[in-house]
C-alpha positions in Angstrom: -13.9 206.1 13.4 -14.9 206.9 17.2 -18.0 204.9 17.3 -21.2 206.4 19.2 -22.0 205.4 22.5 -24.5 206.7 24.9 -22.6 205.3 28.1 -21.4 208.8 29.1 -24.6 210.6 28.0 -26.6 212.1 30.4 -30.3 214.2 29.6 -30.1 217.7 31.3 -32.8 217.8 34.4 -34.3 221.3 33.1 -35.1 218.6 29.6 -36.8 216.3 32.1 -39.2 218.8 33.5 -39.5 219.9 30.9 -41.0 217.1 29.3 -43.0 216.1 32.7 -44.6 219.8 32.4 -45.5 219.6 29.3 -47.3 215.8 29.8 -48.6 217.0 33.0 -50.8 220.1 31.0 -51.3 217.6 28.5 -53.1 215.0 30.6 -55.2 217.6 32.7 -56.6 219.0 29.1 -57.3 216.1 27.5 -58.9 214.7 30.8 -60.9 218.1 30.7 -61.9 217.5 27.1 -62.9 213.9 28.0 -65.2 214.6 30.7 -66.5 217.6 28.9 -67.2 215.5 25.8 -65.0 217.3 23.4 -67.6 219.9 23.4 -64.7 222.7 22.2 -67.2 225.5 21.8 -68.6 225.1 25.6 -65.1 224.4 27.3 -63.5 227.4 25.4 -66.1 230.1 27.2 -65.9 228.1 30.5 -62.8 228.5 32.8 -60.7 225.9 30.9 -57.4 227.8 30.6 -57.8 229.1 34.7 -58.4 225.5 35.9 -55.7 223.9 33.4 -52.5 227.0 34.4 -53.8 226.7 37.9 -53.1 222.6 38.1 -50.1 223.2 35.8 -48.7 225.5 38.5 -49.2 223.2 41.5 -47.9 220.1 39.7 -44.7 222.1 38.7 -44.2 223.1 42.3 -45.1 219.6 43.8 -42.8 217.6 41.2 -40.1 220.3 42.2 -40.3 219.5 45.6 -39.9 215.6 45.1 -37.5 216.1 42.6 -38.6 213.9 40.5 -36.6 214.7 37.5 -33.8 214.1 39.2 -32.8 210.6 38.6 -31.3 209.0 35.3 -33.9 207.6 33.3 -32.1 205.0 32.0 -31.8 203.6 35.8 -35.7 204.0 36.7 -36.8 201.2 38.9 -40.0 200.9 41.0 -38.9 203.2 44.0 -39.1 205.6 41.0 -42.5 204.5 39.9 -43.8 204.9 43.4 -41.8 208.3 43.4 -44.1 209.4 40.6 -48.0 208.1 41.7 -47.1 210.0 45.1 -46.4 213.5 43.3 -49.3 212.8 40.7 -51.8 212.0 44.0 -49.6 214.8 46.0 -50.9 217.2 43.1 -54.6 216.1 43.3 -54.8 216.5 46.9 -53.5 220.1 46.9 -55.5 221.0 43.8 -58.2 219.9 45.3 -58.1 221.8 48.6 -57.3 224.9 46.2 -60.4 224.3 44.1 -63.0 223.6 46.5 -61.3 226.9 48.9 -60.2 229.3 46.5 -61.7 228.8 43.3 -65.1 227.6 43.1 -66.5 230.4 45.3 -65.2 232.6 42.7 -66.0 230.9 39.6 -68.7 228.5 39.9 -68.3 224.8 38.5 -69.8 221.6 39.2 -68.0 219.5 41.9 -68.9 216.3 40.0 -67.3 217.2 36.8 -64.0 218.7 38.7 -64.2 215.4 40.6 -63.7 213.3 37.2 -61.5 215.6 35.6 -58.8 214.9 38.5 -60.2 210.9 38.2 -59.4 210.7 34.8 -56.3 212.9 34.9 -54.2 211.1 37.6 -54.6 207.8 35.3 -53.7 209.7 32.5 -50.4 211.6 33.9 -49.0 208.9 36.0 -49.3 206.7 33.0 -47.6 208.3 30.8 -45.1 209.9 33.3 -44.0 206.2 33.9 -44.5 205.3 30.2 -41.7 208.3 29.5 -39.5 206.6 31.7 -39.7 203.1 30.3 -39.6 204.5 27.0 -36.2 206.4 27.4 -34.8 203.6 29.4 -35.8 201.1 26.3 -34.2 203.2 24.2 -31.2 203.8 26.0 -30.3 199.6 26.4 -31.6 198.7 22.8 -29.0 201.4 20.9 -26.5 200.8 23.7 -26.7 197.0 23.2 -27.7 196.3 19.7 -25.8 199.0 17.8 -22.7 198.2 19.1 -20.8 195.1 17.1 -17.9 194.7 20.1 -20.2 193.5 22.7 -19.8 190.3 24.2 -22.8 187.9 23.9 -23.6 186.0 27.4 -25.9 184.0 28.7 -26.4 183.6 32.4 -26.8 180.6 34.2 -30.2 180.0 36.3 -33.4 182.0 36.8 -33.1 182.9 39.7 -33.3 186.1 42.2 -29.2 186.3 42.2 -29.7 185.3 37.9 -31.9 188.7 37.6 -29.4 190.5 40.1 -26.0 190.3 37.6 -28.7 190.9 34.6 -29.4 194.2 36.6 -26.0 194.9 37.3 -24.5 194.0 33.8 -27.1 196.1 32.0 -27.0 199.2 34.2 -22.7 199.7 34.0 -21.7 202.1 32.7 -18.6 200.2 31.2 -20.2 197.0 30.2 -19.2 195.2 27.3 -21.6 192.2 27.4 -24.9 192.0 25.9 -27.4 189.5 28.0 -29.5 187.7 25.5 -31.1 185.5 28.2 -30.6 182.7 30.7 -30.3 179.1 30.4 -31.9 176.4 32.6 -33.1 173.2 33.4 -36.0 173.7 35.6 -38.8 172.7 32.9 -41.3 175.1 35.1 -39.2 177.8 33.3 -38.0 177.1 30.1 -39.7 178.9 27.4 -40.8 181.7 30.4 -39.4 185.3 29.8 -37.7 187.1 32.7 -37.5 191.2 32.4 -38.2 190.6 28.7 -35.3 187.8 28.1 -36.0 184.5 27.6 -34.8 181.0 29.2 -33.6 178.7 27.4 -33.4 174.9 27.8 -29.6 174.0 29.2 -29.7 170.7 26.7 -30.8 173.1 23.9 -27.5 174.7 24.4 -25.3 173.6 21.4 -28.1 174.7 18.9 -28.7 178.1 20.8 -25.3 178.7 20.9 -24.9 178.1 16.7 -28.4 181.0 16.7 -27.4 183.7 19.1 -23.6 183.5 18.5 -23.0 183.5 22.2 -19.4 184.0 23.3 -19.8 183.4 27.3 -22.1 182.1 30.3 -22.1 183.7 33.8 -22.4 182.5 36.7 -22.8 183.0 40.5 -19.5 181.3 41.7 -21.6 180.0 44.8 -23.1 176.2 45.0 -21.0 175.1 42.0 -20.6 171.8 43.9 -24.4 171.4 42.4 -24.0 168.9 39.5 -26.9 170.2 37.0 -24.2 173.5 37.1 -21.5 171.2 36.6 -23.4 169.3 34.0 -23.6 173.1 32.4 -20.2 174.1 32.6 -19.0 170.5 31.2 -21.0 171.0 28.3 -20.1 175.3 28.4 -16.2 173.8 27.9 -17.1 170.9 25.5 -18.7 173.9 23.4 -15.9 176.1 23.5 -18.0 178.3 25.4 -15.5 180.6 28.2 -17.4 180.5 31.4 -17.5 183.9 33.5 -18.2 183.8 37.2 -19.6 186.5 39.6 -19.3 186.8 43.8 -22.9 186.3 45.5 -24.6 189.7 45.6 -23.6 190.3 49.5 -20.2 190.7 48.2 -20.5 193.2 45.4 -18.9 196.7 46.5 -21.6 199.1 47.9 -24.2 196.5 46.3 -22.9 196.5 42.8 -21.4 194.8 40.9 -18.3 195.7 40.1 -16.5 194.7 36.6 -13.3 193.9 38.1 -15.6 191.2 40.3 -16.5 189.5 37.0 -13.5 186.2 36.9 -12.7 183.5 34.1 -14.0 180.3 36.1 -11.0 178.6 37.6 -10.1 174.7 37.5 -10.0 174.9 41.2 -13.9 176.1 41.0 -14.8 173.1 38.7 -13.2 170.7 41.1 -15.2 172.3 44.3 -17.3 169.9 45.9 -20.3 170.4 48.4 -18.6 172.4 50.9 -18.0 170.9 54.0 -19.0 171.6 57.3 -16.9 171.3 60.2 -17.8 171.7 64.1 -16.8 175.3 65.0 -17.8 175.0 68.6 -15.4 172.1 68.8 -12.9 173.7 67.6 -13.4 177.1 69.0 -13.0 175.3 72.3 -9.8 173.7 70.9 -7.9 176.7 69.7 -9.5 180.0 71.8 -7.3 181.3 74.4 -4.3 178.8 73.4 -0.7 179.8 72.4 -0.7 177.9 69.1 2.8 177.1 66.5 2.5 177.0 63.2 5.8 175.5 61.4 6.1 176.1 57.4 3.8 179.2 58.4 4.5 180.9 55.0 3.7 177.6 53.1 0.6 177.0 51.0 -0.9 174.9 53.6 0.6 176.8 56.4 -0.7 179.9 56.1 -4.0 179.2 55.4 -3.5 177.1 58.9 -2.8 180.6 60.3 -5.6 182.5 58.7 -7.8 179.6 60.2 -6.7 179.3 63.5 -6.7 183.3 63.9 -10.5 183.3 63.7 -10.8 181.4 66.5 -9.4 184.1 69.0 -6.2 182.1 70.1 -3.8 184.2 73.2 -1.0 183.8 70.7 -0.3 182.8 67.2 3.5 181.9 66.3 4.3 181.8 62.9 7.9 179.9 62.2 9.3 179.7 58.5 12.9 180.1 57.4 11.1 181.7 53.9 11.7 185.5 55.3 9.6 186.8 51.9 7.3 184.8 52.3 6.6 185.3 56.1 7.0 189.0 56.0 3.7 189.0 53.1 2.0 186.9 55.9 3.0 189.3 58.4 1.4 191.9 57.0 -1.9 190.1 55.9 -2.9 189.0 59.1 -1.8 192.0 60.7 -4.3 193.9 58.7 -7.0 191.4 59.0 -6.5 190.6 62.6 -5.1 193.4 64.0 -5.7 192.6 67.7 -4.5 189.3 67.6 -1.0 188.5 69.4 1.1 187.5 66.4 5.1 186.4 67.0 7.4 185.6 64.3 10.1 183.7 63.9 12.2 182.7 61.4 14.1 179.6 61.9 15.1 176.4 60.1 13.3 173.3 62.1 16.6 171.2 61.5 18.1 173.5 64.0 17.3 171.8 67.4 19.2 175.1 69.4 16.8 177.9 67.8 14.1 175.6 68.0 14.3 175.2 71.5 14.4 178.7 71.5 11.1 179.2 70.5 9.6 176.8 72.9 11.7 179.1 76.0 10.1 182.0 74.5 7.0 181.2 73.6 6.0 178.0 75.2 3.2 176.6 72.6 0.1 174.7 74.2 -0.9 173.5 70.4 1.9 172.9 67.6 0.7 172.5 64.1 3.6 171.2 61.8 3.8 171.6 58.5 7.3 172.2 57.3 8.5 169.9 55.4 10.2 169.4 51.3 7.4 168.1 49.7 8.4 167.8 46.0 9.4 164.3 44.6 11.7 165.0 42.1 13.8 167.4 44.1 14.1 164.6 47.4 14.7 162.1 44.7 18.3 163.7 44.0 18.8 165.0 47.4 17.3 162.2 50.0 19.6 163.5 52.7 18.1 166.8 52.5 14.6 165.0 52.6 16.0 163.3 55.4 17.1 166.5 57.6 14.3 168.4 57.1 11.1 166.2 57.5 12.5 163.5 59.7 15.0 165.1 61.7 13.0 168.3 61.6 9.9 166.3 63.0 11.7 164.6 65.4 13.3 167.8 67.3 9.9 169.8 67.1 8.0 166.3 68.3 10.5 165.6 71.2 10.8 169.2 72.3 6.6 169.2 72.7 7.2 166.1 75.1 9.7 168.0 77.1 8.0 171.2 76.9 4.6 169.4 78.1 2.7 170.8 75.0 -0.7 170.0 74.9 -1.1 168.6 71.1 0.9 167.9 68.0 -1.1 167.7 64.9 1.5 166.7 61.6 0.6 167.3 58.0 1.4 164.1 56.1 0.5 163.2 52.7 -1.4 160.5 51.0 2.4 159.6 49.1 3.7 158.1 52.1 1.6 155.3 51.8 2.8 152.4 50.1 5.8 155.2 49.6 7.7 154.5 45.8 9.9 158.0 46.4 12.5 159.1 48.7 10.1 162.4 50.2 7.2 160.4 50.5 9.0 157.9 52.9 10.5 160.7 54.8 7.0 162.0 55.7 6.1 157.7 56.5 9.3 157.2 59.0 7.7 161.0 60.3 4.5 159.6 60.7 5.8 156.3 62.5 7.9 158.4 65.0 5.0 160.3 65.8 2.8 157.2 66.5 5.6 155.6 68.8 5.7 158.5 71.0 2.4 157.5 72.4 4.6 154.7 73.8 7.3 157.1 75.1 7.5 156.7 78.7 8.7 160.6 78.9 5.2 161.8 77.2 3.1 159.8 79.9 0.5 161.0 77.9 0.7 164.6 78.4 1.2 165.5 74.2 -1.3 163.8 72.1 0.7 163.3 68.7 -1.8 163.6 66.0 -0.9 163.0 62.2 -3.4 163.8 59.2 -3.0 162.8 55.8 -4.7 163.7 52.5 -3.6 164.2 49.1 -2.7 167.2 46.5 -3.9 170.7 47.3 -5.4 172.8 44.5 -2.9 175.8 43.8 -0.6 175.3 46.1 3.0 176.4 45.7 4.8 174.5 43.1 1.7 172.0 42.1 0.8 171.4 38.9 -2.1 173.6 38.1 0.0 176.8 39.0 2.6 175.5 36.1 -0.4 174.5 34.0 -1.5 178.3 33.9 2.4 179.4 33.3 2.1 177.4 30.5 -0.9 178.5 29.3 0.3 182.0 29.3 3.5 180.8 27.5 0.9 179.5 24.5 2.1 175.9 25.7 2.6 173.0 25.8 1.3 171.8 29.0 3.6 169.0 29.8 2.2 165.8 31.8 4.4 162.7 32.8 2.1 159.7 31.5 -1.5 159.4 30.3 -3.0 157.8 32.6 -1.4 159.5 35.8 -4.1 160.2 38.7 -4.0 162.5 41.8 -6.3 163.5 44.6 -7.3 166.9 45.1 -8.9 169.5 47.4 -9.2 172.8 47.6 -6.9 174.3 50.6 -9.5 175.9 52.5 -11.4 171.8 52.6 -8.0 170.6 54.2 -7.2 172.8 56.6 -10.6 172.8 57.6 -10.4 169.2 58.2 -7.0 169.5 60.1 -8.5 171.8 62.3 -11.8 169.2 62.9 -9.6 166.1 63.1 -7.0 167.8 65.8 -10.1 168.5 67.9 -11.0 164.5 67.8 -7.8 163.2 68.5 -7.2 161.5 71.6 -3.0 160.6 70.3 -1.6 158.2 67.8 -4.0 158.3 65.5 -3.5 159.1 61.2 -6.6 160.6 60.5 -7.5 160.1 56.7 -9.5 162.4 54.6 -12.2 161.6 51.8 -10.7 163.4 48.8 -13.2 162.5 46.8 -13.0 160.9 43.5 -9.2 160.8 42.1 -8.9 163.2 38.9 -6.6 162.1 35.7 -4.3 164.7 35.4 -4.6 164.7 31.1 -8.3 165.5 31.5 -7.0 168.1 34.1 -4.9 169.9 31.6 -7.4 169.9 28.6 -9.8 171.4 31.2 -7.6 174.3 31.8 -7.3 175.1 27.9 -10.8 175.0 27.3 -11.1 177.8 30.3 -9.0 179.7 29.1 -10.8 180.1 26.1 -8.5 178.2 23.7 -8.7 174.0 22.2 -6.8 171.8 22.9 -4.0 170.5 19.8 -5.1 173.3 17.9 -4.4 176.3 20.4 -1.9 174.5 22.8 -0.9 170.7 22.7 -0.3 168.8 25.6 3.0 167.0 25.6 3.7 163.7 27.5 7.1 163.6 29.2 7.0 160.3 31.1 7.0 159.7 34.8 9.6 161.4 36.7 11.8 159.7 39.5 10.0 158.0 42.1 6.7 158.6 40.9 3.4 156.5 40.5 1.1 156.7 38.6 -1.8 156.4 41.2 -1.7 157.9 44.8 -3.2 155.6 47.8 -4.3 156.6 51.1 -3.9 153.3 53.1 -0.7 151.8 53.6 -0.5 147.5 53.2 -2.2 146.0 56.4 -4.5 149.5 57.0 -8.0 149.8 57.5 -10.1 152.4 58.2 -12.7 153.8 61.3 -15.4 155.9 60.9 -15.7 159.3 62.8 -18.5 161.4 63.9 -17.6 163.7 60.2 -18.5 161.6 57.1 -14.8 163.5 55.3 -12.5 162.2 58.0 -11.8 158.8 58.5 -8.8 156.5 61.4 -6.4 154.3 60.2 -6.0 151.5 61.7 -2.3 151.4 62.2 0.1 148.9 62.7 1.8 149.8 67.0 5.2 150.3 66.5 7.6 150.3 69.8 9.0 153.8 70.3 12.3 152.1 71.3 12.7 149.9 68.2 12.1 153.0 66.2 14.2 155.6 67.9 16.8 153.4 67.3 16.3 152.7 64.2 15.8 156.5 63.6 19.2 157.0 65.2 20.5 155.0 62.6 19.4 156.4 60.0 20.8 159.8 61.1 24.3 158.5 61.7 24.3 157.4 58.0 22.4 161.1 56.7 25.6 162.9 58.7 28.1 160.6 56.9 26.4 161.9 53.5 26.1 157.8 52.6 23.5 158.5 50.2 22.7 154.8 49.6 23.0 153.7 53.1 20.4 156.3 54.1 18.1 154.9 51.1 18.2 151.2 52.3 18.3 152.1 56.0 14.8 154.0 55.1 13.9 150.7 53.3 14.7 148.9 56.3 12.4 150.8 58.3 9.8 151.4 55.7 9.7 147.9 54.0 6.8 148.7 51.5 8.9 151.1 50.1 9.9 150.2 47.0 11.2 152.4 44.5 9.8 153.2 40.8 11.8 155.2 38.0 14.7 155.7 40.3 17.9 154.7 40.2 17.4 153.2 43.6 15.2 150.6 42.3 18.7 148.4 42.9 18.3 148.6 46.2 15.1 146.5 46.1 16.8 143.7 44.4 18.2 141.7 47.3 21.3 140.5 45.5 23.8 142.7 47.0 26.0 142.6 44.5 24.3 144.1 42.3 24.1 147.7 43.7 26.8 149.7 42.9 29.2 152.3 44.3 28.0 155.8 44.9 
């Protein structure tokens, strides 16, 4: 059965003046009769029915004019309440010239009783003119709200301006399916206060509220959720089994509404956000405007958000370099579009190719090289460390020693937090990276010209291949969300925070430094994954279990950000701490970089392993099969 909605229908205007006519004549008679005393007999053979069809006639033509009965009713607001009390005095006024001209001479009346007829009639009509309005528009949310059993019941967080906004909003779609009851807080100044007729509630009265009114979600502006009383809230939102909505700020909505399509499940990466972070734009705008500026692993997660960066500060030229050609032909057309009078070059090329690299530097001759190329995932580099090798050592090297001979004016390298105290094969790649970049400080062909720059922080909400993009696929599958080990922690930030804090650290570096990131507080990935059921509106073990499949090669169960023998300096920014780094002679490690190539090209798998243990000596592997290597009885490590 079609069920009855009045969504779609709209009052005809001729109803509406109707209506406003006949509540017009109305007020003027019964404000007639009031100043007249109800004397019948004595307004009857006076010049009632003149004076009344006379301000019937000019109030038709003045509410005409202002269109007035124009607008949807169920969308009145105050502009429309004003609208009215200017016809209603617009009416007066022009009766009033008419009386006192036209009619009066003609058929004699006291001004004084005239006077307080109009008095007592412009309270009358605008009141109820108004008082139609409010009725209808009652009307119209009560049976649209109430009488309909699909709606879904929400709550919205705070009692604020942008709180009553998305009330607004949600109440006047057309397409709506949610039914505000109210809003929940914690301000005690406002609990127990009603708000457009809705109440707030007491955020620690949730549970019990929730249990009354049935609700099925809370909304919220996805803005400030670094606040922790909104954190408290969704914590105890997903604890309930309550799905939390959120909303853009107001200056986003689409021609200043809110747009359905706007309204988002809340994302893990949103309850993980933090108080944003503020970075030094002058600084950087100095750094970056006017400069030719590389980007390596342009199509990558942390790449291309590098690019998106860097293009709002105005650079002469941005070259993007990935051998991904998907991948960098999306990115090619993004920033085209956004930034469409920005030099852009691409290039696609592998950075283990030291001929097309030096290509690019002919062609294009960077003055600022971001790098961020590299094989980043454990597992993979853990059956294919020669690979590892090429790409994010000898990939490093070529791009680091062609800035040096290119005179390029700054190298800034994206490490990770797993090459410290390394326990995998990629993580010690991206070490031996780092300590080749450090050494060329010491290179007496540099003489200073390229500062070599290296910034490591941990995991990256959502970025290719990481876990909370296979958490969702598995969501979507109905489960189960597989995690290596119980106890298993990671860093995390949002990749907006670190390229933001790549940008700030390259302006600070004078060469040689690691610059080292506060990633706040490390997450357990288990509490991670039953977070990500709960959002998604289901429980964990009952809706989708979460399976442990124990730790995979090379990896540890916690992450580090200081290698043995490091300390830390402060900076100027509270996020972005120096290492204090052991000084490693560029000859002793060229050589022993050399090495280690000359055993990669041989494809001796094991050789390359201990060679990188040689140079790396806190690397020492866990759940690997190269975990003989670290047992120094030689003959004990077999054959490969």
């Amino acid at each position: 059965m079609k069920k009855y909605s009045l969504s779609n229908k709209v009052v005809p205007r001729w109803v509406i003046i109707v209506l406003d006519f006949f509540i017009v004549a109305a007020s003027f008679s019964v404000a007639y009769f009031i100043v007249y005393r109800f004397e019948f007999i004595n307004i009857l053979r006076g010049y009632f029915l003149i004076y009344t069809s006379l301000y019937c006639l000019t109030s038709l033509a003045v509410m005409f004019m202002m269109r007035i009965h124009t607008g949807l009713i169920r969308y009145s607001n105050t502009r429309d309440v004003l609208r009215i009390f200017s016809a209603v005095f617009s009416c007066t006024l022009i009766y009033s010239v008419l009386i006192n001209i036209w009619f009066l001479p003609q058929w004699p009346i006291s001004r004084i009783t005239i006077n307080m007829v109009m008095l007592v009639n412009f309270s009358l009509s605008s009141t109820l003119l108004i008082l139609l309005r409010t009725a209808v528009k009652s009307a119209y949310f009560y049976i649209n709200n109430y009488s309909n059993a699909t709606k879904t019941v929400v709550l919205i967080y705070g009692s604020d301006t942008s709180a009553v906004l998305v009330k607004q909003a949600l109440e006047t779609s057309v397409k709506t399916n949610f039914s505000v009851i109210g809003f929940v807080d914690d301000d005690p100044n406002k609990i127990n206060k009603e708000i457009h007729q809705l109440k707030v509630y007491d955020i620690d009265k949730l549970e019990n509220l929730i249990k009354k009114r049935k609700v099925d979600r809370l909304i919220i502006m996805n803005h400030h959720l670094d606040e922790q009383a909104k954190k408290n809230a969704l914590e105890k939102c997903l604890a309930l089994g309550i799905q939390v909505l959120t909303v853009p700020p107001s200056d986003q909505w689409i021609y200043g509404k809110l747009n359905l399509q706007q309204i988002k499940d809340l994302k893990i990466e949103d309850l993980l956000q933090r108080k944003p972070i503020q970075i030094d734009t002058t600084r950087i705008s100095e750094d970056l405007q006017g400069k030719r500026v590389l980007v390596t692993g342009a199509a990558g997660s942390i790449g291309s958000e590098i690019v998106q960066q860097v293009l709002g500060y105005k650079p002469a030229m941005i070259i993007l370099c990935d051998q991904a050609e998907s991948p960098l032909h999306e990115l090619r057309l993004q920033v085209e579009e956004s930034f469409p009078d920005s030099d852009i070059k691409i290039f696609i090329g592998d950075v283990r190719n030291y001929s097309r690299m030096r290509k690019l530097f002919i062609d294009y001759t960077p003055e600022i090289v971001f790098h961020a190329a590299a094989y980043k995932h454990v597992p993979m580099m853990e059956e294919n460390p020669t690979e590892g090798v090429l790409t994010n050592v000898v990939g490093t090297k070529y791009l680091a020693d062609l800035s040096v001979a290119f005179g390029v004016d700054k190298f800034v390298m994206i490490s990770t937090d797993k090459a410290v105290n390394p326990s995998n094969i990629m993580g010690t790649t991206k070490r031996i990276a780092e300590i080749y970049i450090q050494s060329l400080k010491n290179d007496p062909d540099n003489n200073g010209t390229t500062r070599f720059i290296t910034t490591r922080f941990g995991n990256v909400l959502g970025s290719n291949g990481s876990v909370i993009p296979r958490f969702k696929a598995q969501i979507q599958k109905g489960g189960p969300l597989t995690v290596t080990h119980p106890e298993i922690t990671r860093y995390f930030m949002t990749i907006p925070e670190a390229v933001h804090l790549v940008l700030e650290a390259g302006t600070m570096g004078t060469g040689g430094e690691i610059f080292i990131f506060d990633m706040g507080e490390p997450v357990k990935i288990t509490d991670l994954a039953l977070k990500m059921i709960k959002l998604a509106g289901l429980q964990p073990d009952r809706d989708i279990k979460v399976v442990f499949t124990g730790l995979r090669p090379g990896e540890k169960l916690y992450e580090e950000l200081l290698n043995d023998g490091e300390n830390t300096m402060p900076t100027y920014h509270e996020k972005i701490k120096i290492s204090r780094v052991i000084e490693y002679s560029y000859a002793q490690v060229h050589n022993d970089i050399n090495e280690l190539l000359a055993l990669n090209k041989q494809n001796d798998i094991l050789g390359v392993v201990n060679k990188m243990k040689e140079i790396v000596p806190e690397f020492i592997s866990k759940n690997s099969e190269y975990e003989v290597l670290d047992n120094k009885d030689a003959s004990l490590v077999p054959e490969m």
